[in-house]
C-alpha positions in Angstrom: 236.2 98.6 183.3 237.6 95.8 181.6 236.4 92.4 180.7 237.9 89.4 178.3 236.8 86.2 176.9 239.2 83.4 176.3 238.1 80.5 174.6 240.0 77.2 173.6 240.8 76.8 170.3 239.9 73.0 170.3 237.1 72.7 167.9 234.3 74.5 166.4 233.7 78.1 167.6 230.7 77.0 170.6 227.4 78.9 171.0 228.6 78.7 174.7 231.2 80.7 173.9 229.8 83.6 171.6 226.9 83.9 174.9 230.1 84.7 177.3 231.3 87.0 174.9 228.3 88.5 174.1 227.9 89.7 178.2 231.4 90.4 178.3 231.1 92.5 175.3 227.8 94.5 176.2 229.3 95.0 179.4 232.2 96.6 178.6 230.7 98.4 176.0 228.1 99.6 178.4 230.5 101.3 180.8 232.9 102.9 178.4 235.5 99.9 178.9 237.5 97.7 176.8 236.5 94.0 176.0 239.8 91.8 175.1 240.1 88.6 173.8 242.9 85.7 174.8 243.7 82.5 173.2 243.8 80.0 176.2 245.8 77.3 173.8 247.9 75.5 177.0 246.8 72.3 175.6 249.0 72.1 172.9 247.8 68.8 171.7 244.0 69.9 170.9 244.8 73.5 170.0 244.8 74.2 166.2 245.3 77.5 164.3 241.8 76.5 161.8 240.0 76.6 165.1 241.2 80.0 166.7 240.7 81.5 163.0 237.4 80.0 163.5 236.9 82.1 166.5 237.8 85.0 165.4 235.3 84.5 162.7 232.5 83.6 164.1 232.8 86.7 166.7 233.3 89.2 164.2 230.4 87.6 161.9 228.2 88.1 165.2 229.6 91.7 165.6 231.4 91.6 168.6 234.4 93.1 167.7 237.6 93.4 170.4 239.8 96.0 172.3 243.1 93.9 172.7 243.6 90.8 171.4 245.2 88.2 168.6 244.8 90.2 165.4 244.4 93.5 167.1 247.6 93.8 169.6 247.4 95.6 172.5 249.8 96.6 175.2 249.4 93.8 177.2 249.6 91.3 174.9 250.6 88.5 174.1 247.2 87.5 174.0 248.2 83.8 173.1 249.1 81.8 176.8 251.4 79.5 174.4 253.0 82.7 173.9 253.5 83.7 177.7 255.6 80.4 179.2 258.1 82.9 180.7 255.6 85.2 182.3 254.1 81.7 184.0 257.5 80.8 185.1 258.8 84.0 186.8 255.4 84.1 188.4 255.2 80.0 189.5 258.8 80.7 190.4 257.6 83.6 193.4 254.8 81.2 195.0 258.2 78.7 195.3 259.5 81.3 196.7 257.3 82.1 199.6 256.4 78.4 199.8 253.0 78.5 198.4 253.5 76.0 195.9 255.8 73.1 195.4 257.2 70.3 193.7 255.8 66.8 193.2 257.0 63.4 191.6 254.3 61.4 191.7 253.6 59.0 189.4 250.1 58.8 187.4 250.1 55.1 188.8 250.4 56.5 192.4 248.3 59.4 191.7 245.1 56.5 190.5 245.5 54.7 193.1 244.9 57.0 195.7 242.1 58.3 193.8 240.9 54.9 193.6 241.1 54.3 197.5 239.7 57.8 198.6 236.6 56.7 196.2 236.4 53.5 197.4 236.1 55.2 201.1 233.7 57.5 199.8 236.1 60.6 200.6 236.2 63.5 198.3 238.9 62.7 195.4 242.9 65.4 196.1 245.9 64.9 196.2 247.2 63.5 199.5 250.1 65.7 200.3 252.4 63.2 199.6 255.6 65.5 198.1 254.7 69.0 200.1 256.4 68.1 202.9 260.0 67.3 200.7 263.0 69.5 201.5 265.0 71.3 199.2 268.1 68.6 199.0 265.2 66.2 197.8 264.0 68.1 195.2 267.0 69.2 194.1 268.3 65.3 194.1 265.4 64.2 192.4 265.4 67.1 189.7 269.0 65.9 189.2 268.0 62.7 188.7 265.6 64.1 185.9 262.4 62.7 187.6 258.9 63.9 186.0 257.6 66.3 187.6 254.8 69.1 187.9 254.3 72.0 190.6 251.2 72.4 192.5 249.6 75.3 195.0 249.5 74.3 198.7 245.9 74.4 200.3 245.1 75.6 203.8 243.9 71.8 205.8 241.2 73.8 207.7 239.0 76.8 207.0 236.5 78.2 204.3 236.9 80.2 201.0 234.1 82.7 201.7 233.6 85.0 198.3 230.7 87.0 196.5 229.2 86.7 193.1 227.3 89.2 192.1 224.4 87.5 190.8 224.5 84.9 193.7 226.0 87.0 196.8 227.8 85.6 199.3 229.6 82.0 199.0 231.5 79.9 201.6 233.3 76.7 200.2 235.6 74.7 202.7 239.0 73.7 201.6 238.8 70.3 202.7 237.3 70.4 199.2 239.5 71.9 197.4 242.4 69.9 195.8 246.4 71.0 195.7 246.1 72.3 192.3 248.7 71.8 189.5 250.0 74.9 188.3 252.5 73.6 185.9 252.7 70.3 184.0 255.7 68.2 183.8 255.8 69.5 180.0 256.5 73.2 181.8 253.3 74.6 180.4 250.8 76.4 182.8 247.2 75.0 183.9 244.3 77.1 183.2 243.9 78.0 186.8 247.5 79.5 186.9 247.5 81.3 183.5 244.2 82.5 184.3 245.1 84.4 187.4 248.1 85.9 186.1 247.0 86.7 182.9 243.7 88.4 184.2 245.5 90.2 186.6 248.4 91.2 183.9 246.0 92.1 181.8 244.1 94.6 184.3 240.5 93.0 184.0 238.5 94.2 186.3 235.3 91.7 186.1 235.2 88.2 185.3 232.0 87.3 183.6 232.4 83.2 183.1 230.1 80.3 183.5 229.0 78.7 186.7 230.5 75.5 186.1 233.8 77.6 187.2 232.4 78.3 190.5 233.7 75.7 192.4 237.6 77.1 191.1 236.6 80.3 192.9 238.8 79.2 195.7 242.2 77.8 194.2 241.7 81.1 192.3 241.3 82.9 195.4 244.2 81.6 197.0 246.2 82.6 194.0 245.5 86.5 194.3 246.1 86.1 197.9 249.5 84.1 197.5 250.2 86.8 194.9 249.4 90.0 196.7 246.8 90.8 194.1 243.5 92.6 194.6 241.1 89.6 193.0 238.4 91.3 190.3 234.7 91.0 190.6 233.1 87.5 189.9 229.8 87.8 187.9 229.1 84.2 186.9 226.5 83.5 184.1 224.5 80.3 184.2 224.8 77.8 181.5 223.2 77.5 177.9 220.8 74.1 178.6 219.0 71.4 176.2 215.5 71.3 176.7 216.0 68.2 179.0 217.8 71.1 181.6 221.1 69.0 180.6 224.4 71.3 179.5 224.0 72.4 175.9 226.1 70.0 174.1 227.3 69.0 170.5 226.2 65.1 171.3 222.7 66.9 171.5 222.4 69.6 169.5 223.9 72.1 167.0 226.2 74.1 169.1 228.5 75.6 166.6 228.3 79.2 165.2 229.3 78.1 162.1 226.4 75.6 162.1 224.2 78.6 162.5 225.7 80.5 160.0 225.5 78.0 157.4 222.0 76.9 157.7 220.8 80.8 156.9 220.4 82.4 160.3 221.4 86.1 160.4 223.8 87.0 162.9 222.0 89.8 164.5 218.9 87.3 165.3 221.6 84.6 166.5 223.2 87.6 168.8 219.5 89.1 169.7 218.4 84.8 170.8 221.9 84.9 172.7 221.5 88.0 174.6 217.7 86.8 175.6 219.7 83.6 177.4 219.0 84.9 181.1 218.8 88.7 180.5 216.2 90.9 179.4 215.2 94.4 177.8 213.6 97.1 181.1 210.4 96.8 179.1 210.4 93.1 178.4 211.1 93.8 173.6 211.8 90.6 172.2 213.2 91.9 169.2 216.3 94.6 169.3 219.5 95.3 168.0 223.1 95.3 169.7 223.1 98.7 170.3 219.8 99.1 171.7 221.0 96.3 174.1 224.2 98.3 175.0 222.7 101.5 175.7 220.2 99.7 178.4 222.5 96.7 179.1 222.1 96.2 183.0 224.0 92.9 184.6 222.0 92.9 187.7 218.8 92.0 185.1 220.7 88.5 184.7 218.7 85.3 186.3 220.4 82.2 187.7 218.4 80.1 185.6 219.7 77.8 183.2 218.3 79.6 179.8 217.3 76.9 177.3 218.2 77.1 174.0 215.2 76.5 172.1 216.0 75.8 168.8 212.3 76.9 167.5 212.3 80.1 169.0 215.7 80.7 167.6 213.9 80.1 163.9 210.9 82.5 165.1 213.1 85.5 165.6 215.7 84.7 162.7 211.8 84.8 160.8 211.4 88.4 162.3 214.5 90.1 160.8 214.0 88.6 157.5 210.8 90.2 157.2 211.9 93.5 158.3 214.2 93.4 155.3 213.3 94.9 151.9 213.7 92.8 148.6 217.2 94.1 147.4 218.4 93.5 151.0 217.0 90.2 151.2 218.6 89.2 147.8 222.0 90.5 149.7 221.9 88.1 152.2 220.7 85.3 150.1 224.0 86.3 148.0 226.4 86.5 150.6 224.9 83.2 152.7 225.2 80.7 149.8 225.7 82.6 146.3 228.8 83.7 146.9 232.1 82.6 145.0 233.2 80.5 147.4 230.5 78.8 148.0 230.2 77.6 144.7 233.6 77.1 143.7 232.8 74.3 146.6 230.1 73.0 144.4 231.2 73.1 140.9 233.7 70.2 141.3 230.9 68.1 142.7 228.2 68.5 140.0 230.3 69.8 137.0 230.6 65.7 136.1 227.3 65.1 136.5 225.0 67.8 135.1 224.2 68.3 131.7 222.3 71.0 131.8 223.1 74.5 134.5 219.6 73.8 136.0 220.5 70.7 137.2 222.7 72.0 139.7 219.7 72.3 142.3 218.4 69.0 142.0 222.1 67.8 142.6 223.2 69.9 145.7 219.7 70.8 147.2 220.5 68.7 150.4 223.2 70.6 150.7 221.8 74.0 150.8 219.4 73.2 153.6 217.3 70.9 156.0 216.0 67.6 154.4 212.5 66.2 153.8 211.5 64.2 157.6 213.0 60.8 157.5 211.2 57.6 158.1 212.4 54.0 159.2 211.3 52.8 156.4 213.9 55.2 154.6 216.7 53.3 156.2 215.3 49.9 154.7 218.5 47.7 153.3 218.3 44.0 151.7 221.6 42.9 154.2 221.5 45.3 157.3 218.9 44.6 159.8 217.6 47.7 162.0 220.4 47.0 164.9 222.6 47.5 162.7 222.0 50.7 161.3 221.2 52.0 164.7 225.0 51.2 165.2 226.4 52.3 162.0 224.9 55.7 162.6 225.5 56.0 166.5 229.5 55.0 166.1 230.1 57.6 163.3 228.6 60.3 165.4 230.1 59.1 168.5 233.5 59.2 165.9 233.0 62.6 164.6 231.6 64.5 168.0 235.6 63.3 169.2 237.3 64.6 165.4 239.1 67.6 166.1 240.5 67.9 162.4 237.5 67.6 159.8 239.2 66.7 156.5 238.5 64.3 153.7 241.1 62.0 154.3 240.4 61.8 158.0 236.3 61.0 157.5 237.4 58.6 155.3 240.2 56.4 157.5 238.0 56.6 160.5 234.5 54.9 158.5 237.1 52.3 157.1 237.8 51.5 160.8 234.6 51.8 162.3 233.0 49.3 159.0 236.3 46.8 159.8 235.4 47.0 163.5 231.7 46.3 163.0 232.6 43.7 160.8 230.1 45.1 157.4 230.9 45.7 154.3 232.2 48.9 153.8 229.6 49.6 150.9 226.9 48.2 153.2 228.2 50.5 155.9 227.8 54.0 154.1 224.4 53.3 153.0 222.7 54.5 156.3 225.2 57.7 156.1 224.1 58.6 153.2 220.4 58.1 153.7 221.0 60.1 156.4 223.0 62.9 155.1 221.3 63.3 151.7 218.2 62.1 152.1 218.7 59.5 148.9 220.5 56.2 148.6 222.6 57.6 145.8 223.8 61.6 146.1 226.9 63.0 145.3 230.1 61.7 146.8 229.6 61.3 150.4 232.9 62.3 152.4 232.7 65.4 149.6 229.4 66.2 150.9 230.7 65.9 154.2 233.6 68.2 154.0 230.6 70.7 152.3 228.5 71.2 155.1 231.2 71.0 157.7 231.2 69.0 161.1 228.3 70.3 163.0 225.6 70.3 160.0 227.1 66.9 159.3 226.7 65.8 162.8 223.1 66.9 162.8 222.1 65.2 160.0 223.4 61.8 162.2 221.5 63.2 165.0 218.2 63.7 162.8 218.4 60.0 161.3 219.1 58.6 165.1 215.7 60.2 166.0 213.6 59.4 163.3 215.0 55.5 164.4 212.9 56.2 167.2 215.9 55.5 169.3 215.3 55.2 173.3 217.5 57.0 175.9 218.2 52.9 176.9 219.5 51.8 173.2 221.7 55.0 173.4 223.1 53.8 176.2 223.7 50.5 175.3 225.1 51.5 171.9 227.2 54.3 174.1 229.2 50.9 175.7 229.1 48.8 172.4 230.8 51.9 170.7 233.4 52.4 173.8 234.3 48.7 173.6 235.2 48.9 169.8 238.8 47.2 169.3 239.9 50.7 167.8 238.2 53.7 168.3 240.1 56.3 166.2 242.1 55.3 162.8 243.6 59.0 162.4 245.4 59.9 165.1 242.4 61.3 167.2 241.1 60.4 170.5 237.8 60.5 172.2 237.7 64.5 173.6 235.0 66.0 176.6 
């Protein structure tokens, strides 16, 4: 048995992501099989080496170690896809072959407006076929000519994809729904749906634990191992991590980041234990266990449908269990390694070292840093030239701002507030006052993009989030503030733009 996880490395490691690779994990573990882990980094533009070391981090902090993989090797590696362009092409090259995939031209202005039309007509939104039908003198012409171009999968016009999930049994999905996939861009790198298939079939996994949002791919992937000649594996698809409000856990919402988690004092075995309660549960119901216990038990067919939702005050309740089962020396470990550490506090000195005049003022100075603040108020957010509106905004665009920052630096945090206070037309002095009200807690506080860069993006973000909702803010201001912020003359002053 063999099972993988292969995350993007486009931002911070998700929750969403250490879940799949906690199932993935157990189940291979389970059955004596190997767990891998592969780099899906085809999107060249978003991926970042910070954000795949961030990864491999977080899943190692969370104790879910790998088989094969980046930093590991294996014999089917490499475990990078940017890293695997050649294997893509000799395999794209075979469905050209056998004329189950082919090439098109079409412009992204042609490609809209048939999009636009099949919309307008109420149809369901694929490419019309306009290139499949091309011979091989016009290709050839047109590649000559050094037209743009991409390859895509060709689609059966009638007929059903009929497959079975283990958790859900049988599915049938017609393929009048089901568009003509591109397998490579016009840049020559793979789509996920091609590297997927070749990679997990390269790679001998045997079952594909993923997320239900990827069951309507089932069939284009389908297709693939059939084009192919490949045995497809076994489809176990997990359901998704949800807010309270059933909605898709996400960053605009909520912490979602294991580093988040990690920096605000949560122990990795209580994150891992809340994880592995997301839609599974112990044969005699234990709240409370360790990783191993899970293995030895671990059972798939326990797994519900059900969105699980991640409940940020149970989360606290069992972090609050294993700190008590700690002794003293083992709690003053962890209090050592979570913020006491070197560093840590070589972050720190070169904020306070300025400012302090005794060492027992460096608590007073950094406490906001080191965990949650004191409950906010309106009131708290009082300021002699911005009216309430206007706060509301200041905070809702700089959150907006950073959810869409893939690169978290100093400089960066700084050029995109500059913009947003030129766009908003404020003072940039009046504009940081809300920020910092609602990052430290205190008009005046250390430097504020220094503080920033301190707790990182996702504690930063849910500072924002915290000061949004002690505005009181309605789902209709956020909405309205949503399209204020979209029409913004510039939206990004450091080279980023607006992500999922």
């Amino acid at each position: 048995m063999r099972t993988r996880i292969a995350p993007s490395p486009t931002g911070d490691p998700h929750v969403g992501t250490a879940y799949m690779a906690l199932f993935n994990w157990a189940f291979a573990r389970h059955h004596g099989g190997q767990f891998v882990l592969r780099i899906e980094d085809t999107d060249q533009a978003r991926s970042t080496a910070t954000s795949e070391q961030a990864i491999f981090d977080a899943l190692r902090w969370l104790g879910l170690d790998w088989d094969e993989g980046p930093e590991v090797g294996g014999p089917h590696g490499p475990y990078r896809q940017s890293e695997r362009k050649d294997i893509y092409q000799q395999q794209v090259q075979s469905l050209l072959n056998k004329d189950h995939a082919f090439y098109c031209f079409c412009t992204k202005e042609r490609l809209d407006a048939v999009r636009a039309e099949q919309q307008a007509n109420k149809q369901t939104t694929r490419y019309d076929g306009h290139c499949a039908s091309l011979s091989a003198a016009q290709v050839a012409s047109r590649m000559q000519a050094g037209e743009s171009h991409v390859i895509r999968m060709r689609v059966p016009e009638q007929g059903d994809c009929t497959f079975t999930d283990r958790l859900r049994g049988p599915i049938s999905i017609p393929f009048s729904q089901i568009d003509m996939q591109v397998l490579v861009k016009a840049d020559g790198m793979p789509t996920y749906h091609l590297a997927v298939v070749v990679d997990d079939h390269l790679m001998g996994i045997t079952h594909i634990l993923r997320g239900e949002e990827w069951l309507n791919s089932v069939p284009k992937h389908q297709l693939l191992y059939h084009y192919f000649g490949w045995p497809p594996p076994e489809l176990i698809h997990l359901p998704l991590l949800r807010n309270p409000d059933q909605s898709k856990l996400s960053k605009r919402k909520n912490p979602t980041s294991v580093t988040y988690y990690r920096d605000m004092g949560y122990l990795p075995e209580a994150l891992v234990n809340y994880l592995s309660l997301m839609g599974w549960s112990m044969p005699n119901e234990e709240e409370v266990f360790s990783l191993q216990q899970m293995v030895e038990v671990f059972d798939i067919d326990r797994m519900t449908t059900g969105g699980p939702i991640f409940d940020q005050a149970k989360l606290r309740w069992l972090n609050g269990q294993y700190l008590r089962q700690l002794d003293s020396a083992q709690y003053a470990q962890r209090i050592q390694a979570w913020m006491l550490n070197a560093n840590k506090l070589q972050q720190l000195i070169p904020l306070v070292q300025e400012r302090a005049e005794r060492l027992s003022d460096l608590l007073p100075l950094v406490n906001y840093l080191l965990g949650n603040l004191p409950t906010l108020s309106e009131e708290d957010f009082a300021h002699k030239s911005l009216q309430r509106e206007q706060v509301l905004k200041v905070l809702h665009h700089t959150l907006s701002t950073f959810d869409n920052m893939r690169d978290w630096q100093r400089d960066a945090l700084f050029s995109q507030c500059q913009g947003l206070a030129a766009a908003m037309e404020l003072k940039f002095r009046d504009f940081l006052f809300p920020l910092f009200i609602a990052t430290s807690g205190r008009a005046v506080s250390l430097p504020l993009f220094d503080s920033w860069m301190f707790l990182g993006a996702d504690m930063s973000r849910a500072r924002l989030r915290t000061a949004l909702d002690a505005l009181a803010v309605s789902n209709k201001e956020r909405k309205r503030l949503d399209k204020e912020y979209q029409a913004l003359p510039t939206l990004m002053a450091a080279g980023d733009s607006p992500a999922n």
